[in-house]
SELUM-883755 format. One record per residue (C-alpha): residue in one letter; residue number from 1; x negated, z, y. Coordinates in steps of 0.25 Angstrom, whole numbers. Each point is the difference from the previous one (the first is absolute). Last residue first. Layout:
N
domar, pator, u, w, v
a, NUM, X, Z, Y
...
This chain:
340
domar, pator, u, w, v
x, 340, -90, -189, 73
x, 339, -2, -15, 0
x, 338, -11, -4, -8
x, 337, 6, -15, 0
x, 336, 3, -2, -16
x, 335, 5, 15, 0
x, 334, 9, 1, 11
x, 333, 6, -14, -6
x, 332, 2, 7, -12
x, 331, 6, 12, 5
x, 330, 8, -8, 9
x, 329, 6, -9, -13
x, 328, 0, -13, -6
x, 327, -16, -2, 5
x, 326, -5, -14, -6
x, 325, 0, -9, 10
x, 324, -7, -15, -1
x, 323, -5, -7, 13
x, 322, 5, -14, -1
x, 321, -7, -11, 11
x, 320, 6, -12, 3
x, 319, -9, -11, 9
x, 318, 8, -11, 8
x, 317, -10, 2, 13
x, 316, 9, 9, 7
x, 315, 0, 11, -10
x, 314, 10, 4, -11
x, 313, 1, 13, -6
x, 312, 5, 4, -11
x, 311, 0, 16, -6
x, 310, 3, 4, -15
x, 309, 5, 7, -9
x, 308, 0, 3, -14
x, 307, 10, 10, -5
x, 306, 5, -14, -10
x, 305, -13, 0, -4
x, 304, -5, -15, 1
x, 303, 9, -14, -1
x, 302, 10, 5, 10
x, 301, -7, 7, 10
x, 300, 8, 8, 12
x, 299, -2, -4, 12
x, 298, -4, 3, 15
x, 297, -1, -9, 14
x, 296, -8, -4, 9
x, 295, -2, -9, 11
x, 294, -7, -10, 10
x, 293, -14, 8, -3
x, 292, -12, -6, 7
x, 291, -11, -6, -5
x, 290, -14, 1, 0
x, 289, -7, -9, -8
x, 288, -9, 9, -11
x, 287, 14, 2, -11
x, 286, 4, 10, -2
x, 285, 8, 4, 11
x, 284, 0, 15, 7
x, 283, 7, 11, -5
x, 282, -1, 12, 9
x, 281, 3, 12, -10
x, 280, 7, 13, -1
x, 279, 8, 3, 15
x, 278, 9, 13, -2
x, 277, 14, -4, 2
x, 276, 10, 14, 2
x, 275, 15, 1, -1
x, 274, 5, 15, 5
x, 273, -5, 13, -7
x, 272, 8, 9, -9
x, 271, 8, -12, -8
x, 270, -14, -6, -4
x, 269, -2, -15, 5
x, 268, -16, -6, -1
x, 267, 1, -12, 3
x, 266, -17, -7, -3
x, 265, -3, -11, 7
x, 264, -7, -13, -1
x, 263, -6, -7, 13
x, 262, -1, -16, -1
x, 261, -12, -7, 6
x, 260, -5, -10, 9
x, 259, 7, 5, 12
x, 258, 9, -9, 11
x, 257, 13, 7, 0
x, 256, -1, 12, -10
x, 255, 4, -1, -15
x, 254, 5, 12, -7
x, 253, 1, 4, -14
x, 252, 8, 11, -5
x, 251, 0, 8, -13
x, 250, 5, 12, -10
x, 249, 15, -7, 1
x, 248, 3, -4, -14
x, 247, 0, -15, 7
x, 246, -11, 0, 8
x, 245, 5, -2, 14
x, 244, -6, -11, 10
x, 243, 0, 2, 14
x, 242, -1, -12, 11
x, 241, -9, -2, 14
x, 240, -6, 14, 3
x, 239, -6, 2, 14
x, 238, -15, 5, 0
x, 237, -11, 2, -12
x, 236, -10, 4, 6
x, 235, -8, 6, -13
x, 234, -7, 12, -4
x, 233, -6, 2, -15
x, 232, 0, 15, -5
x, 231, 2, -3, -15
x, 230, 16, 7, 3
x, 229, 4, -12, 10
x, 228, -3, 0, 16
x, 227, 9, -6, 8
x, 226, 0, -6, 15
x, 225, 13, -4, 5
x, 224, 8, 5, -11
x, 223, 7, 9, 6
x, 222, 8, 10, -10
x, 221, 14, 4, -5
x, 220, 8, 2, 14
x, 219, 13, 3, -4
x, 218, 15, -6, 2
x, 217, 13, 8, -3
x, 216, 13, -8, -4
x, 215, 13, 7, -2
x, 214, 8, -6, -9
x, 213, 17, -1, 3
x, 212, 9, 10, -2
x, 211, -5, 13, 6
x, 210, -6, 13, -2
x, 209, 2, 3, -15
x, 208, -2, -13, -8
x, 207, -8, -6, 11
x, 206, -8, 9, 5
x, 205, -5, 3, -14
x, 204, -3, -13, -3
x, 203, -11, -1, 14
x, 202, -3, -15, -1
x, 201, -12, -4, 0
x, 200, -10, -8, 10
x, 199, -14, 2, 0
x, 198, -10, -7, 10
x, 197, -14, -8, -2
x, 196, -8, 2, 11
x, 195, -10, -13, 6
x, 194, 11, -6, 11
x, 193, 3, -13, 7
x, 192, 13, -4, -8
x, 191, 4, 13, -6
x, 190, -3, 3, -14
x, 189, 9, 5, -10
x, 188, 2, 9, -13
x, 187, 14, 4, -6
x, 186, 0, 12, -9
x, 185, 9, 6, -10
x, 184, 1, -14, -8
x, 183, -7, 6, -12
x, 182, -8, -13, 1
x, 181, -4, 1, 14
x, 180, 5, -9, 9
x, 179, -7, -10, 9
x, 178, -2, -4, 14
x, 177, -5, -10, 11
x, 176, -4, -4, 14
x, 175, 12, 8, 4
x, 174, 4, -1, 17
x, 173, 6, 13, 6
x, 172, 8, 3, 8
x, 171, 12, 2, -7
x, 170, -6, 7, -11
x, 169, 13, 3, -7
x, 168, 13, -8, -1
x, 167, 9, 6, -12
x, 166, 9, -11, -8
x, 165, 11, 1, -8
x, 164, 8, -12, -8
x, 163, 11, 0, -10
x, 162, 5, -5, -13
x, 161, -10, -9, -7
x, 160, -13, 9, 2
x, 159, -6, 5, 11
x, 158, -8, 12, 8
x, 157, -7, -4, 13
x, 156, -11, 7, 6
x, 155, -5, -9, 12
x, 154, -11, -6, 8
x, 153, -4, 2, 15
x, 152, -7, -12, 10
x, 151, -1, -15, 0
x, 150, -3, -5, -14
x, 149, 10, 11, -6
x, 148, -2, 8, -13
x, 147, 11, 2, -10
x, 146, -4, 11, -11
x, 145, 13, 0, -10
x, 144, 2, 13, -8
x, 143, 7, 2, -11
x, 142, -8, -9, -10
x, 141, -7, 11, -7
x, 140, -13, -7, 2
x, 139, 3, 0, 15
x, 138, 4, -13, 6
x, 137, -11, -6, 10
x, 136, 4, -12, 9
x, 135, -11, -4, 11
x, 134, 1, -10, 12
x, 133, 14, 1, 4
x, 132, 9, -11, 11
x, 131, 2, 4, 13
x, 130, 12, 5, 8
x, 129, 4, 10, -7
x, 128, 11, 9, 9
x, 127, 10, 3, -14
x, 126, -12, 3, -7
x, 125, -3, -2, -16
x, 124, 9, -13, 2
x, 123, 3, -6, -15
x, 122, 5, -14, -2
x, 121, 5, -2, -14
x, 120, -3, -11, -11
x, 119, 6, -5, -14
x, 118, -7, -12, -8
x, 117, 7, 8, -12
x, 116, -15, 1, -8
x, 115, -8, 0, 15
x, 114, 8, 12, 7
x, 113, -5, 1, 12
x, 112, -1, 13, 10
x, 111, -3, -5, 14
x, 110, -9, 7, 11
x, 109, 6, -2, 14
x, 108, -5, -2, 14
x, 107, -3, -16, -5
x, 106, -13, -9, 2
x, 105, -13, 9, -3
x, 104, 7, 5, -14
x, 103, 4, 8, -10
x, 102, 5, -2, -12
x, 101, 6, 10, -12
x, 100, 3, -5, -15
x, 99, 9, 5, -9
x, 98, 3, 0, -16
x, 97, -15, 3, -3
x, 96, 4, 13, -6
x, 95, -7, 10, 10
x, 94, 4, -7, 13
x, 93, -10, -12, 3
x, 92, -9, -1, 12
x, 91, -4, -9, 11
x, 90, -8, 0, 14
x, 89, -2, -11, 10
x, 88, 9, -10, -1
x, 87, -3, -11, 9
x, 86, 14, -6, 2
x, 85, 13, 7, -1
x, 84, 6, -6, 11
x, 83, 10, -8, -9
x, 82, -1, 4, -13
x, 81, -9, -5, -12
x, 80, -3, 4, -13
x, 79, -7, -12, -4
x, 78, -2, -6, -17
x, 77, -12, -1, -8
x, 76, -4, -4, -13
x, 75, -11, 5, -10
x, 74, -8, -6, -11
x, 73, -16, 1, 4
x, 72, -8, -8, 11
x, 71, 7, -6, 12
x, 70, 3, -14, 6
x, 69, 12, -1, -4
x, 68, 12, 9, 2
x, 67, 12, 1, -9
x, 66, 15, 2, 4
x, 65, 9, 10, 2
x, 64, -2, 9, -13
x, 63, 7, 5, -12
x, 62, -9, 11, -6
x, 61, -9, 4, -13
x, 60, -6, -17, 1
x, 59, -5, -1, 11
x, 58, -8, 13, 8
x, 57, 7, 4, 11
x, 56, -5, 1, 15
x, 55, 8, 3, 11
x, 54, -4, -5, 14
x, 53, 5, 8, 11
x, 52, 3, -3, 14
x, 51, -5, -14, 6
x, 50, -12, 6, 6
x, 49, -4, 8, -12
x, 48, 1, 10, -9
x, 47, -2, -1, -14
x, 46, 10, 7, -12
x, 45, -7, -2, -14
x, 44, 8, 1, -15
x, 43, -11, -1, -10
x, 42, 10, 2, -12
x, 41, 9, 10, -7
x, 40, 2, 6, 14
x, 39, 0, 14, 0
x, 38, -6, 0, 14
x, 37, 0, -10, 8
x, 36, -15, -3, 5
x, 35, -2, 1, 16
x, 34, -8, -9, 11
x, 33, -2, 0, 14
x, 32, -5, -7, 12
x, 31, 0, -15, -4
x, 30, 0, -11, 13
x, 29, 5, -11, -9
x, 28, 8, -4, -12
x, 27, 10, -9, 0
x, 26, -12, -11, -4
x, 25, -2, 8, -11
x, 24, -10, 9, -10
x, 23, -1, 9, -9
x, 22, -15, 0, -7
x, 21, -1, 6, -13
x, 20, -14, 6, -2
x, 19, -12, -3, -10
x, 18, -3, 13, -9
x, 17, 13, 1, -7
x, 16, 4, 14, -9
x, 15, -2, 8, 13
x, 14, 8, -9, 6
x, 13, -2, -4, 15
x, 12, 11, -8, 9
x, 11, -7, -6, 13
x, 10, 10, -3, 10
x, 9, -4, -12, 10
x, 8, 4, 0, 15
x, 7, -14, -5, 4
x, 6, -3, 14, 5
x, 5, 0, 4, -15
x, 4, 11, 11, -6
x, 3, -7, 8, -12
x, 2, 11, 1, -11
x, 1, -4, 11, -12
């Protein structure tokens, strides 16, 4: 797990190491974002930051740039850089960890690097984008790209080596954030101001039949301005600040702007009746300060039962909470929470 500090510190956490790695550098400042490589044989870790991205390796399982000081545990570090591109906001790898995609405050376009051939390409979702992107969200079938603007609109773009499309929707509209669900069929946002939580999907049998490009539809799923779970318990909750998604897709938290606690959901999705989240739990912190949560995020255990998963969340005052999940199915979950 990497927590990112606001004194542009990267804590690295092993379930098999109680103290933490601290990633550290001089190069490395103004932090928004993080993202493990997958199917790396080591702890390979891209951090965003002012300067562009700053790729952590651990020594000794790769050839590396040059060694930073000042740091705990064995890792180098070298800069993806291109002019413009500074302050990334958002990153993600492709599915084999071959490719990584930027964007950032500082350039109209999204880059697609290449770390192992030091290869990169300049991508522009929009042919009239003027600013740079906030948020990056491919689908967990890796077809579709979700490419968010900081001014206004965000795109559907569908990539790989060969060729380019992009789809603008929501032009007028400004997304505080979003996430996929893990079946990738839906897509759910926020916008910037607002408490309801919107649907996007793509209708596929428009598109096989009807015409040759997807057909997006978006939907209303609830309002979460004030929320009352299954026990009865009624909150105010207001405007969401970021999703996170279990990863077997039973369970969302959401974190509101200025609220002391984090809302757990239930997606309910049956192929008669369209997405649903039924509120389950408002988890407050633990601990007897009150905090605030900064973000959250789901995982699976390594060291316990593989089907055991849990819930982090992290609150201002540097406090990590882990709520374990057991349900691995909706009847399960249905069960655990009385839901009928």
């Amino acid at each position: 797990m990497a927590l990112l500090t606001n004194q542009d510190k990267v804590m690295l956490h092993d379930e098999m190491n109680c103290s933490p790695t601290s990633l550290q550098s001089c190069q490395q400042k103004d932090i928004t974002c993080a993202t493990f490589r997958p199917w790396s044989e080591g702890c390979e870790l891209a951090v965003g930051c002012a300067a562009g991205i700053c790729l952590w390796q651990q020594s000794g399982r790769s050839k590396v740039d040059h060694k930073i000081r000042h740091m705990m545990g064995s890792h180098h570090m070298r800069i993806l850089e291109d002019e413009g591109h500074t302050y990334v906001t958002s990153l993600q790898w492709n599915e084999d960890g071959t490719i990584l995609i930027s964007a950032a405050l500082g350039s109209s376009h999204i880059i697609l690097w290449e770390p192992d051939c030091r290869q990169k390409i300049r991508l522009i979702p929009s042919p009239d984008a003027l600013s740079g992107f906030s948020l990056l969200r491919y689908s967990p079938n890796f077809q579709v790209l979700f490419c968010v603007s900081c001014e206004t609109g965000a795109s559907f773009c569908q990539l790989n080596r060969s060729k380019w499309k992009s789809e603008q929707i929501l032009n007028q509209s400004r997304i505080q954030t979003a996430v996929w669900t893990t079946c990738s069929s839906y897509l759910l946002f926020v916008r910037q101001g607002s408490t309801r939580v919107y649907s996007c999907t793509n209708n596929a049998e428009a598109t096989v039949f009807l015409c040759p490009k997807p057909v997006w539809s978006i939907e209303l799923v609830v309002d979460l301005r004030d929320v009352t779970i299954c026990s009865g318990q009624q909150r105010h909750c207001g405007e969401p600040q970021t999703f996170a998604m279990d990863p077997l897709g039973l369970y969302m938290a959401v974190i509101f702007k200025e609220q002391p606690f984090v809302l757990l959901c239930l997606l309910v999705m049956t192929r008669t009746f369209p997405l649903r989240l039924l509120p389950l739990n408002f988890i407050d912190c633990d601990v007897e300060d009150q905090q605030y949560p900064t973000c959250a995020g789901f995982g699976i255990s390594t060291k316990a039962d593989p089907q055991t998963r849990c819930l982090v969340i992290a609150w201002n005052a540097g406090h990590v909470q882990r709520r374990v999940i057991t349900a691995n199915c909706l009847q399960q979950a249905k069960v655990i929470h009385n839901i009928m």
